[in-house]
NUTITI-77566 format. One line per field, with one value per residue: residue number from 1; residue in three letters; x negated, z negated, y negated of N, C-alpha, C in turn. Coordinates in steps of 0.05 Angstrom, whole numbers. Example, Ala and Ser with C-alpha at 12.3 -4.5 7.8 and 13.67 -1.06 7.14 Angstrom:
BEGIN
i = c(1_2) .
aa = c(ALA_SER) .
nc1 = c(-264_-257) .
nc3 = c(-156_-142) .
nc2 = c(114_45) .
cac1 = c(-246_-273) .
cac3 = c(-156_-143) .
cac2 = c(90_21) .
cc1 = c(-264_-258) .
cc3 = c(-156_-157) .
cc2 = c(66_-1) .
// end
This chain:
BEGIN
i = c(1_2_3_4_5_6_7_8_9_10_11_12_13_14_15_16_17_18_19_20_21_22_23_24_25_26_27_28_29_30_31_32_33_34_35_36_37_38_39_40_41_42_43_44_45_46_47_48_49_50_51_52_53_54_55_56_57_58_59_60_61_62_63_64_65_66_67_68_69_70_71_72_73_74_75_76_77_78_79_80_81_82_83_84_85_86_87_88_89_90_91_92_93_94_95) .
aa = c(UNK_UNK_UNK_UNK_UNK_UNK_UNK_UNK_UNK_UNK_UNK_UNK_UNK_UNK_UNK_UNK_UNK_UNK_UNK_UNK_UNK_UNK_UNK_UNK_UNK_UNK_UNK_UNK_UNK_UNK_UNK_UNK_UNK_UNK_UNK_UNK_UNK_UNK_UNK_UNK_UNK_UNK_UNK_UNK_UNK_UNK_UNK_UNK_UNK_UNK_UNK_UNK_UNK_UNK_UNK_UNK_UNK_UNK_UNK_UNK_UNK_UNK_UNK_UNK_UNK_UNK_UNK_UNK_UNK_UNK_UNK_UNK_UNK_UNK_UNK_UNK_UNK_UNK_UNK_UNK_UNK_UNK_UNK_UNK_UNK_UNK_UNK_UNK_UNK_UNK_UNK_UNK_UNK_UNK_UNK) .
nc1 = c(113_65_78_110_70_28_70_78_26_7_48_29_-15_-1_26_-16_-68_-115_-177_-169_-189_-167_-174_-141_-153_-187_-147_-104_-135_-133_-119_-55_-8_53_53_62_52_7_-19_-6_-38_-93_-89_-87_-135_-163_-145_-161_-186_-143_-111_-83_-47_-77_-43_-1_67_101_161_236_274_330_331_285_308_353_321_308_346_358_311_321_365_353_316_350_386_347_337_379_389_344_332_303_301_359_365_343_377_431_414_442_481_545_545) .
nc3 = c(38_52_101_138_151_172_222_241_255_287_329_349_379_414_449_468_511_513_483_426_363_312_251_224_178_149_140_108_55_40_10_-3_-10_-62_-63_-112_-140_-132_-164_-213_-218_-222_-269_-295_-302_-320_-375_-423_-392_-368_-411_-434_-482_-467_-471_-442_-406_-351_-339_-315_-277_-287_-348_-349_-321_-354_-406_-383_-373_-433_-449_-413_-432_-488_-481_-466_-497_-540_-512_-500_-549_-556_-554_-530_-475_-454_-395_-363_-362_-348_-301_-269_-250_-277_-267) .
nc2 = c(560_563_599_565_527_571_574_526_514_551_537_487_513_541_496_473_457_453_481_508_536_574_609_647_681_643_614_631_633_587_522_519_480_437_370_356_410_405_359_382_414_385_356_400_418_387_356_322_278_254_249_284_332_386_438_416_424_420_392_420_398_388_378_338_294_293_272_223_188_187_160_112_87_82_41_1_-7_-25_-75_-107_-126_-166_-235_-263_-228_-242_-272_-239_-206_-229_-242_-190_-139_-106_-65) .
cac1 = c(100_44_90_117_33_23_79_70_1_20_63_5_-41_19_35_-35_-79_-147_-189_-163_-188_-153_-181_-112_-163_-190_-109_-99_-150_-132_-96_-30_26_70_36_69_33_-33_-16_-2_-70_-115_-80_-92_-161_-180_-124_-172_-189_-119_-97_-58_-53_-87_-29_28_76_119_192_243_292_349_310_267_334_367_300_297_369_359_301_336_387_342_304_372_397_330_323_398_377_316_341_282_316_382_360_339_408_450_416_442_518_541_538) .
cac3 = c(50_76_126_150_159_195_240_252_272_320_352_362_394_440_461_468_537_499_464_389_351_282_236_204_151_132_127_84_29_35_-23_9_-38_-55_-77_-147_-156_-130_-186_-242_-216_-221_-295_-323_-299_-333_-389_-440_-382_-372_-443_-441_-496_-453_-472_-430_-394_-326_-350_-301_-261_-302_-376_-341_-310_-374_-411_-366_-384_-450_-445_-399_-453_-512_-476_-455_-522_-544_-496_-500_-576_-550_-543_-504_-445_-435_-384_-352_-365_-331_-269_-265_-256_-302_-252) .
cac2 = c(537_582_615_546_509_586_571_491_514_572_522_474_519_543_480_449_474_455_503_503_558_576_626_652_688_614_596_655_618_554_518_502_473_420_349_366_435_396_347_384_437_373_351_423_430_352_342_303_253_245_234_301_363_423_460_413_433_408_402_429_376_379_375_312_267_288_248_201_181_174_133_82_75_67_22_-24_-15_-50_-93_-122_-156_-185_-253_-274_-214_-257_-285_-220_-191_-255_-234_-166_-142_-83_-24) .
cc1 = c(78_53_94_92_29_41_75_46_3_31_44_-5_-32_22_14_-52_-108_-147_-192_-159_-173_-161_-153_-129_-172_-165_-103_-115_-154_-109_-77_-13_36_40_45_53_5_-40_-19_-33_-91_-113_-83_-118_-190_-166_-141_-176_-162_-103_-75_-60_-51_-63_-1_31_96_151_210_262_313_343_304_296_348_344_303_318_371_340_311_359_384_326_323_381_375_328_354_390_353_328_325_287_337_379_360_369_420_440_427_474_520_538_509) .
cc3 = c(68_106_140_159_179_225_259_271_294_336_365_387_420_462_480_491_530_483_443_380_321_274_217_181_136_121_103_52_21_20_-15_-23_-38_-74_-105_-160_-149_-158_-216_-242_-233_-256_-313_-320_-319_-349_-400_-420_-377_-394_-444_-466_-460_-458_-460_-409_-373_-338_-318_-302_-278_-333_-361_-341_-337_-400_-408_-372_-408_-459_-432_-416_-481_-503_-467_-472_-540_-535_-509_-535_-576_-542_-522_-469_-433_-412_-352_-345_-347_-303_-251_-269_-265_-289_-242) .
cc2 = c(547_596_592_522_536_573_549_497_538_559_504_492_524_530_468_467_472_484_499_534_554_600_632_666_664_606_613_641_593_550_503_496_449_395_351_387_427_379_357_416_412_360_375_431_397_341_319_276_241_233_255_315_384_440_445_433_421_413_398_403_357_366_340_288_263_264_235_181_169_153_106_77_78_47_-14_-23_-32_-72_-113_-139_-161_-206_-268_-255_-223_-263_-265_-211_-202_-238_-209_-155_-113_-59_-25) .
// end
C-alpha cells in the first residue's frame, strides 16, 4: 500500500505545474494501511473502552463467513417459533 500512495503521489506532482513539495522521508513514517488494520490498531490500543478482552484477536475471512453463517441460522431457527415474527416471515420469499 505504501508503494501504491508513493506512486499516486509521484503521479500528482508530475502531472500538476504548481509547486507541490513531498517529503518521501515524511511518507516513509506515515501510518499507511487498510481502514481494517486502522481499526483493529485503535481496538488494541483501548480494548476495556471497547468492551473487548486485551488479548482478542481478528478472525481470518473464511473462520468469520463460516460464523456469520451460523449465526444467521440460529437466529432464523429462533426467530421462526416466535409467533409474534409471522408476520415478518409472510413478507419474505424462501431464497
Amino acid at each position: 500500500m505504501r508503494i501504491r500512495t508513493r506512486a499516486a503521489i509521484a503521479h500528482l506532482t508530475r502531472d500538476n505545474d504548481s509547486a507541490f513539495f513531498i517529503s518521501y522521508s515524511d511518507l516513509d513514517s506515515a501510518r499507511i494501511g487498510t481502514i481494517h488494520s486502522l481499526c483493529a490498531e485503535i481496538l488494541r490500543a483501548y480494548p476495556s473502552e471497547a468492551g473487548l478482552d486485551p488479548a482478542f484477536e481478528v478472525l481470518e475471512g473464511g473462520l468469520a463467513a463460516a460464523l456469520q453463517a451460523q449465526a444467521i441460522d440460529s437466529a432464523l431457527a429462533w426467530a421462526v417459533t416466535d409467533d409474534s415474527l409471522a408476520a415478518l416471515f409472510a413478507s419474505f420469499k424462501r431464497k
